[in-house]
PDB file of N, CA, C and O in Angstrom:
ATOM      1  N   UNK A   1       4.817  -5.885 -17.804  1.00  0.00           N
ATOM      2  CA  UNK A   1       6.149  -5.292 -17.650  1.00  0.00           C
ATOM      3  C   UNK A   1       6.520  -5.190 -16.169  1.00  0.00           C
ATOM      4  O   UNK A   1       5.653  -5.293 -15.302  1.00  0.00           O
ATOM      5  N   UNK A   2       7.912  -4.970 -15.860  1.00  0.00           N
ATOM      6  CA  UNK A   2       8.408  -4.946 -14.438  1.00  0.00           C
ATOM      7  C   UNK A   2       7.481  -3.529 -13.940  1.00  0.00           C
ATOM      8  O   UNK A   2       6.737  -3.549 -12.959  1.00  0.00           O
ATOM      9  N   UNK A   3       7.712  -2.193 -14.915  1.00  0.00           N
ATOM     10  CA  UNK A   3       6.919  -1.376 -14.095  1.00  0.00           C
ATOM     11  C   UNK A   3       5.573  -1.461 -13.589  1.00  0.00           C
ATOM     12  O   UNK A   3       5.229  -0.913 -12.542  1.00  0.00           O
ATOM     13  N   UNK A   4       4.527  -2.396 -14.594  1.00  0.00           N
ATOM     14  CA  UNK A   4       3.068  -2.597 -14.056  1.00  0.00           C
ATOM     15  C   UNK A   4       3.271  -3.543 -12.565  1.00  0.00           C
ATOM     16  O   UNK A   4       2.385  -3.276 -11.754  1.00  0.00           O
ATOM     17  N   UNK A   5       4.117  -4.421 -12.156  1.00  0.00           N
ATOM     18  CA  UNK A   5       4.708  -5.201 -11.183  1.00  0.00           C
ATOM     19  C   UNK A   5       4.328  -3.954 -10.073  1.00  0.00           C
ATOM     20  O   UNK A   5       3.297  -3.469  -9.606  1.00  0.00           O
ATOM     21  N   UNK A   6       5.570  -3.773  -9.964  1.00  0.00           N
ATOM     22  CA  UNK A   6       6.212  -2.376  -9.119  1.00  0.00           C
ATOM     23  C   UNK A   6       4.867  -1.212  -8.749  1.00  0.00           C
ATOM     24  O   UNK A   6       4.791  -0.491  -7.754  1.00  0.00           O
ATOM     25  N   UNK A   7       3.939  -1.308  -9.832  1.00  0.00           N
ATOM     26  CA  UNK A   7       2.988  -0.206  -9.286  1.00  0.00           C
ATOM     27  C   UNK A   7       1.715  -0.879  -8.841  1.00  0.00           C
ATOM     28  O   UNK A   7       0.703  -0.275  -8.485  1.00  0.00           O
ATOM     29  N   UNK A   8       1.843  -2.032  -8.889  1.00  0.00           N
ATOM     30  CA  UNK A   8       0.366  -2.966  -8.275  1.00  0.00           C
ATOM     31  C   UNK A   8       1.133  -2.783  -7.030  1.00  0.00           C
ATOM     32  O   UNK A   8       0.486  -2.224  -6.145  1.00  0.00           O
ATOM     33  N   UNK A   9       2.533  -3.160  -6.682  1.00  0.00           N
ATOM     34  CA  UNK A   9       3.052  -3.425  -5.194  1.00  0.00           C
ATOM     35  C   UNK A   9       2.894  -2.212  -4.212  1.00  0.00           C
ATOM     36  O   UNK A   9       2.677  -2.271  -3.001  1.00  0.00           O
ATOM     37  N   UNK A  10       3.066  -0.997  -5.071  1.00  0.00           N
ATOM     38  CA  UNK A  10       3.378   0.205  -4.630  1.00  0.00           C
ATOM     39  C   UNK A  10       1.807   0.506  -3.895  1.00  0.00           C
ATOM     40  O   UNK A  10       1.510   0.534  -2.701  1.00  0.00           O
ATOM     41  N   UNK A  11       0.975   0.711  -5.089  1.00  0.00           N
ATOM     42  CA  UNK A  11      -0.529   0.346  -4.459  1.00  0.00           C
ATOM     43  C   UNK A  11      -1.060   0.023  -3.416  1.00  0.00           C
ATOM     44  O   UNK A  11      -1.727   0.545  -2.523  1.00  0.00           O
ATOM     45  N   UNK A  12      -0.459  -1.385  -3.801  1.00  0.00           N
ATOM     46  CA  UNK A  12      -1.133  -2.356  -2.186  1.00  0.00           C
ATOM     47  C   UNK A  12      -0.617  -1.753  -1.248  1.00  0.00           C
ATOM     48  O   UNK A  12      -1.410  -1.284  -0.432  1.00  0.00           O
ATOM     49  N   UNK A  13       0.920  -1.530  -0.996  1.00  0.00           N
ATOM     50  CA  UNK A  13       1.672  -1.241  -0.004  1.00  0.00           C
ATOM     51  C   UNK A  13       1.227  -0.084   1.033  1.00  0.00           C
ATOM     52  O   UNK A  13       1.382  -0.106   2.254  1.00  0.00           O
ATOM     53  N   UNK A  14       0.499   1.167   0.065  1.00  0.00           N
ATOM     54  CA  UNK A  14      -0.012   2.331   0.028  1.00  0.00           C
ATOM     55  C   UNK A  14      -1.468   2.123   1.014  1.00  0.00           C
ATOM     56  O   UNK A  14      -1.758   2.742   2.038  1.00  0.00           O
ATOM     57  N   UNK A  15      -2.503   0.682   0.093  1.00  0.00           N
ATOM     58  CA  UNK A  15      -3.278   0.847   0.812  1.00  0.00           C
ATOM     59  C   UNK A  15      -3.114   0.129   2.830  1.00  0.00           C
ATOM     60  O   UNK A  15      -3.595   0.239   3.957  1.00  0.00           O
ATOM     61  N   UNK A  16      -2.099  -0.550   2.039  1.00  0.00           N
ATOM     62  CA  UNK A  16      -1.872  -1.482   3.733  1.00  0.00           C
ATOM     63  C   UNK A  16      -1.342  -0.143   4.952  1.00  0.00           C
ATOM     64  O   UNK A  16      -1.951   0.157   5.978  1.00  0.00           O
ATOM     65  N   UNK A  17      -0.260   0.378   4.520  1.00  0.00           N
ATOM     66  CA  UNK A  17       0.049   1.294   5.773  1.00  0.00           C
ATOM     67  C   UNK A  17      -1.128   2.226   6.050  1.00  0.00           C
ATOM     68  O   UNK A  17      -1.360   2.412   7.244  1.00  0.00           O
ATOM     69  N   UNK A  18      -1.889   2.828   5.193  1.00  0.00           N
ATOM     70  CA  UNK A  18      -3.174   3.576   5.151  1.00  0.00           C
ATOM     71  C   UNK A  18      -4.004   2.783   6.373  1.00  0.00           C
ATOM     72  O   UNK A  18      -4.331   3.337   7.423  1.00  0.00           O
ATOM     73  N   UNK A  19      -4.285   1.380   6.041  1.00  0.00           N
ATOM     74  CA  UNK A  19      -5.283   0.672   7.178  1.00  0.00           C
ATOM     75  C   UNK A  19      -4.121   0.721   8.742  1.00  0.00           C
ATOM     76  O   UNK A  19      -4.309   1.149   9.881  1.00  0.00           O
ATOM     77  N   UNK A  20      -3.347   0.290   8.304  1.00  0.00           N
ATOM     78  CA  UNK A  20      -2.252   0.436  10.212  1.00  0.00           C
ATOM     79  C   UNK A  20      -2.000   1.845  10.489  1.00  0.00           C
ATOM     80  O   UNK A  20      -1.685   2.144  11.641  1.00  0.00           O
ATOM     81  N   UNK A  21      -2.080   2.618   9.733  1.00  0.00           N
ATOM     82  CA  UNK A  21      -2.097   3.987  10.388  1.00  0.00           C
ATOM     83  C   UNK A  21      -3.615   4.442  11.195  1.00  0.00           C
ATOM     84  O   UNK A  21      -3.868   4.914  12.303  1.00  0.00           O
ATOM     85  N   UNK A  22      -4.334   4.085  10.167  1.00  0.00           N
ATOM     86  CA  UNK A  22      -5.594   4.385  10.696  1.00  0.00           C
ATOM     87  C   UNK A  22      -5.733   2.920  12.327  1.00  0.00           C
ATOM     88  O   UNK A  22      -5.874   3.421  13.443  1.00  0.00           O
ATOM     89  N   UNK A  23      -5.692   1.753  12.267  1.00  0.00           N
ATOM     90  CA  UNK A  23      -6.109   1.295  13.078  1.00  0.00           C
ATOM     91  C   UNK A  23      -4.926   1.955  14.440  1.00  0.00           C
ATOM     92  O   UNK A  23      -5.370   1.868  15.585  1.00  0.00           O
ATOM     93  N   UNK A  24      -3.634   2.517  14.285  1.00  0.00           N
ATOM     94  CA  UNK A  24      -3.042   3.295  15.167  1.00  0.00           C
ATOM     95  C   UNK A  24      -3.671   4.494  15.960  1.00  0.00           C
ATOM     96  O   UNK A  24      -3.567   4.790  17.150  1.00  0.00           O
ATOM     97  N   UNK A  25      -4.381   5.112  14.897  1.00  0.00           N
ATOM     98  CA  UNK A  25      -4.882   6.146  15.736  1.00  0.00           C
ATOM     99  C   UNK A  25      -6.292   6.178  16.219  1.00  0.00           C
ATOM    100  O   UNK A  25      -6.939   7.118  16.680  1.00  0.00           O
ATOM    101  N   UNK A  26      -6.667   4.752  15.975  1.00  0.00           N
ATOM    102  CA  UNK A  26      -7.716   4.651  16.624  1.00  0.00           C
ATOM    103  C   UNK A  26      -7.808   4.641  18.124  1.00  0.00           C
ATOM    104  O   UNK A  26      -8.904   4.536  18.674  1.00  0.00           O
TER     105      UNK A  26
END
């Protein structure tokens, strides 16, 4: 379904800014 779409993206998206935040305050 479009929502399982939308929440794999949401996910990833979630874990990607998580890693550039962290490599920011490194």
């Amino acid at each position: 379904t479009t929502m399982r779409v939308w929440d794999v993206l949401f996910n990833e998206g979630v874990k990607v800014l998580f890693r550039v935040a962290l490599a920011i305050f490194k």
